[in-house]
N, CA and C of each residue as an Amber inpcrd file, in Angstrom:
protein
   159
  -7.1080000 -22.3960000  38.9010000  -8.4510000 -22.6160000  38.4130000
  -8.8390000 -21.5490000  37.3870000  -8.4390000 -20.4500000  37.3680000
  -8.6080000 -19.1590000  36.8210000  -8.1330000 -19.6510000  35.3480000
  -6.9610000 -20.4370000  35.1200000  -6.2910000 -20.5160000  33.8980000
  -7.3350000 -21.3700000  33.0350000  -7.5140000 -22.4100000  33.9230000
  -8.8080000 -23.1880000  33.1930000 -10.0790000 -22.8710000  32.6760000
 -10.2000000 -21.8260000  33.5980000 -11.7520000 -21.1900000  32.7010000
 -11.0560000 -20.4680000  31.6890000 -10.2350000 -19.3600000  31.6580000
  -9.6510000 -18.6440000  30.4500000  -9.7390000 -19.5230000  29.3910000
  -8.7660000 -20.9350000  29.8910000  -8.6680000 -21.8420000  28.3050000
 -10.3010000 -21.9740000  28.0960000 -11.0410000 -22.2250000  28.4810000
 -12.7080000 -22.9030000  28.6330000 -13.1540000 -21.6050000  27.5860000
 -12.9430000 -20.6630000  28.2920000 -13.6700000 -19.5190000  27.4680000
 -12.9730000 -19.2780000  26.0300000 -11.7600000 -19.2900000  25.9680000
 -11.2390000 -18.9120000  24.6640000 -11.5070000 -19.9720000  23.5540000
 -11.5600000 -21.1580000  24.3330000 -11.8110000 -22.1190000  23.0680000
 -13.4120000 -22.2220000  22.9710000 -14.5120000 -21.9910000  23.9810000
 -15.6230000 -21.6470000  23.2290000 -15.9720000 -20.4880000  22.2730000
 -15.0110000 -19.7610000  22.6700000 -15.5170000 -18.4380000  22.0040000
 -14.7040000 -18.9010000  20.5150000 -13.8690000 -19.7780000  20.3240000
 -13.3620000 -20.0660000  18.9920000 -14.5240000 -20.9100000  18.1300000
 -14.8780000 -22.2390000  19.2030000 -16.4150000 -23.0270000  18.2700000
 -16.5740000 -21.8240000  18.1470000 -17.5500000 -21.0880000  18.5750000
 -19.0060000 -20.1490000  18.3360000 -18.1240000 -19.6050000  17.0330000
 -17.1550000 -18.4720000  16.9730000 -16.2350000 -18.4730000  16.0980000
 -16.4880000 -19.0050000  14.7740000 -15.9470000 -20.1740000  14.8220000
 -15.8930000 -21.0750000  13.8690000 -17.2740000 -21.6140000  13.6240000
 -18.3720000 -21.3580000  14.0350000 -19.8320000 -21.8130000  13.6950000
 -20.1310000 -23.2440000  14.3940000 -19.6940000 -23.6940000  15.3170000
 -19.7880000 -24.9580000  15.7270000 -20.6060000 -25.0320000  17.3860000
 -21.8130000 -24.1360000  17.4130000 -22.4650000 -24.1780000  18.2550000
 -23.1340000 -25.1610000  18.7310000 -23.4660000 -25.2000000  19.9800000
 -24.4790000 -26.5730000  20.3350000 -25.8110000 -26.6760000  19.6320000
 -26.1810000 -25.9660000  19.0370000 -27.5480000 -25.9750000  18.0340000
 -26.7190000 -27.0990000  16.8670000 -25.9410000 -26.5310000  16.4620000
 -24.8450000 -27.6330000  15.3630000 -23.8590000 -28.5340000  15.9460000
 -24.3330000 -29.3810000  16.9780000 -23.6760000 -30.4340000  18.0020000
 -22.3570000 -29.9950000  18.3140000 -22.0210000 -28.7110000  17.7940000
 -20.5480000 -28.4950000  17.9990000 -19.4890000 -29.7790000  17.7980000
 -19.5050000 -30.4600000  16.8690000 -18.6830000 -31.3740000  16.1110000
 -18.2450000 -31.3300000  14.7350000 -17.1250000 -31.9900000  14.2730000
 -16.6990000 -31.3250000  13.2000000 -16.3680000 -33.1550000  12.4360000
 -16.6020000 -34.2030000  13.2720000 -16.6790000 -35.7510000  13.2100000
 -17.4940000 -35.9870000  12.2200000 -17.9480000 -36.8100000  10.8870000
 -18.7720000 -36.9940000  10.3000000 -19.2220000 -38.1140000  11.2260000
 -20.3980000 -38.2250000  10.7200000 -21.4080000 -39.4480000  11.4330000
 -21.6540000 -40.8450000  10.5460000 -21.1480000 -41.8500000  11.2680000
 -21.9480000 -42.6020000  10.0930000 -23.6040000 -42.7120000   9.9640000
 -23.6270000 -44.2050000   9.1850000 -25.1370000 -43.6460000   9.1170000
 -25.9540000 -43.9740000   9.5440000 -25.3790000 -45.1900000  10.9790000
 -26.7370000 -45.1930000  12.3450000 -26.6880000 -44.1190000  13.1750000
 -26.0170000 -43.2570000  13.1440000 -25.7170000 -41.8910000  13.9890000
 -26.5360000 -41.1160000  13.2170000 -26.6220000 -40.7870000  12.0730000
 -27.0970000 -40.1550000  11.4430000 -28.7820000 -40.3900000  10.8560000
 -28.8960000 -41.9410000  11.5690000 -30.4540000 -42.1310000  11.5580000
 -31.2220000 -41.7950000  12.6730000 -30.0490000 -41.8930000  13.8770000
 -30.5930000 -41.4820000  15.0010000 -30.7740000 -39.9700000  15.2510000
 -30.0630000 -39.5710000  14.8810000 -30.1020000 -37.9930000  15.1060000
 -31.4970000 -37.2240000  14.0690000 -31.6030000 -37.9730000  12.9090000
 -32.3690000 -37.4380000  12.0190000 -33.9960000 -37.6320000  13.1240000
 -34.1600000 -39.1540000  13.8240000 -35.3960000 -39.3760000  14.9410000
 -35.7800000 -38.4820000  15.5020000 -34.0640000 -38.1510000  15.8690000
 -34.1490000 -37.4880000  17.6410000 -34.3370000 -35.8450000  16.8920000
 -34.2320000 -35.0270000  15.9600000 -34.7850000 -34.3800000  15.5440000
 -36.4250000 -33.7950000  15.2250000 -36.4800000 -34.6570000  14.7560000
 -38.2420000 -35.1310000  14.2720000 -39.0840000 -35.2820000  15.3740000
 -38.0390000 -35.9980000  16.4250000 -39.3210000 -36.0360000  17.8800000
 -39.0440000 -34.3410000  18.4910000 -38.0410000 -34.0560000  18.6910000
 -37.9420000 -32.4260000  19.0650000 -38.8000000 -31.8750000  18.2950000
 -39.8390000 -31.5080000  17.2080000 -40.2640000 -30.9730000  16.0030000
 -41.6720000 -31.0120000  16.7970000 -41.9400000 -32.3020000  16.8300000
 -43.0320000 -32.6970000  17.0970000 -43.4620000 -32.1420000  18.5070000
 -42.7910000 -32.0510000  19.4450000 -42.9120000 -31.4540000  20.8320000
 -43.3180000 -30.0980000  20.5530000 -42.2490000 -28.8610000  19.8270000
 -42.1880000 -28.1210000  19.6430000 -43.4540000 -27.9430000  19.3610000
 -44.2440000 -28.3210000  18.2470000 -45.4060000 -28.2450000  17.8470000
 -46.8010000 -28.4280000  18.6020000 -46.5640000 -29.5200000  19.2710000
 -47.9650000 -29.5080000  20.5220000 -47.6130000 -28.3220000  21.3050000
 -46.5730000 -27.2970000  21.5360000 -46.7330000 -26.6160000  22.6620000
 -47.4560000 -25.3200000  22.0720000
């Protein structure tokens, strides 16, 4: 079990590394462009929350 977190940790610490944090979906996949309409929503409603608080 020990080996598995090592791999777990080394390859997060490579995203973060490489700039591919969960703030930046940690993907490197382009989106098409109903993915990319949805995400632009699902952005805009996070914004909006942010803002009433």
């Amino acid at each position: 079990m020990n080996i598995i977190k090592k791999a777990w940790k080394t390859y997060c610490d490579w995203l973060d590394e490489m700039g591919l944090t969960p703030e930046n979906k940690r993907c490197c996949i382009p989106l098409d462009e109903r993915a990319q309409k949805a995400l632009r929503g699902e952005q805009a409603s996070d914004t909006s929350i942010d803002n009433k608080k």
